[in-house]
N, C-alpha and C positions, 0 to 999 in steps of 0.2 A: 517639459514644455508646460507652462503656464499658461492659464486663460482667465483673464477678467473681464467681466461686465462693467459696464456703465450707463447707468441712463440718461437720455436728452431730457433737460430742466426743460420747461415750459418755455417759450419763446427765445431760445436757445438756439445761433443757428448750428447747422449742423458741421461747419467747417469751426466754428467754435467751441463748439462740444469736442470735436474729435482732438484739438490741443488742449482742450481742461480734463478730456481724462487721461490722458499721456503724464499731464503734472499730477492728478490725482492717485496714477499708479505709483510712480517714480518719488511721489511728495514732495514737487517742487512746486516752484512757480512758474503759472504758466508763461511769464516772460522770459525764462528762465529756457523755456524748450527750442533747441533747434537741432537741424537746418530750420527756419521759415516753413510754414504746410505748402505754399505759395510756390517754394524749389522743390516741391514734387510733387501737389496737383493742381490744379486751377480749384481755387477755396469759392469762386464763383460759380463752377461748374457745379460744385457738390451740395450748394447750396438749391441751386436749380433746380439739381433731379429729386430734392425731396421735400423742396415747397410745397404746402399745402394746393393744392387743386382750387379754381375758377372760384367752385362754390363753396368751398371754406373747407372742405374734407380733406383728410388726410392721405398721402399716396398709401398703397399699397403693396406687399409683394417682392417690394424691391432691394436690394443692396448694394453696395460698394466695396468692392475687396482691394487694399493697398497694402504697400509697403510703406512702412515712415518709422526712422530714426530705429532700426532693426527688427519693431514687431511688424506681425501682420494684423492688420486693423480694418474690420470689418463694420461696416457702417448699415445698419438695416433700416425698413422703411419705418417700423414700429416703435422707433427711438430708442431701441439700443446699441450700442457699439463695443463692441469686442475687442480685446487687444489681445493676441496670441504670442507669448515670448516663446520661440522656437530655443534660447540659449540657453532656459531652463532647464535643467534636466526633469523627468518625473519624478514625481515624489518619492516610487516605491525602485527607481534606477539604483542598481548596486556599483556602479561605474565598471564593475568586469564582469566580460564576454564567457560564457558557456564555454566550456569545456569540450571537445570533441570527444565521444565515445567510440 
C-alpha cells in the first residue's frame, strides 16, 4: 500500500486539488485523468463543505473520504489530501505467505 500527500495551493478549490494531485501522483495531466471527479462525486458538494466560513476562517476538523479511479483519497479540512493506493504492495512485502509450523 502506498500513501501520498499533497497539499491544497492557495485558492485552490478543493475538487481541483483533488484531480491535480491524482496527475501529480501518476505524472500526468490533469486533463489527462478520468472517469470525470463529477461521475463519482458532486465537485460542488466538496467544494461546499470546505469553503472557508462567513468570516473568512478556515473550516475545521473535517474530512472527506472517497474512492476515485482505484485510490482511496482522503480530503482533510487543513489542506491536505491523501491518496492511498491499496494495489501497492508494501514495501518490506515478500509476496510469500508464512509457512505453517
Amino acid at each position: 500500500m502506498e500513501h501520498t500527500p499533497y497539499r491544497v495551493q492557495d485558492g485552490e478549490r478543493p475538487s481541483t486539488a483533488v484531480v491535480n494531485s491524482i496527475a501529480d501522483y501518476e505524472d500526468a495531466s490533469p486533463d489527462d485523468i478520468g472517469p470525470r471527479l463529477y461521475d463519482v462525486i458532486d465537485p460542488d458538494a466538496l467544494d461546499s463543505l470546505f469553503r472557508p466560513r462567513v468570516d473568512g476562517a478556515a473550516r475545521g476538523g473535517g474530512k472527506a473520504v472517497f474512492r476515485y479511479r482505484g485510490y482511496e483519497i482522503t480530503y482533510e479540512s487543513d489542506g491536505w489530501i491523501h491518496i492511498t493506493d491499496d494495489s501497492t504492495p508494501p514495501a518490506d512485502a515478500s509476496g510469500t505467505a508464512p509457512a505453517d509450523e
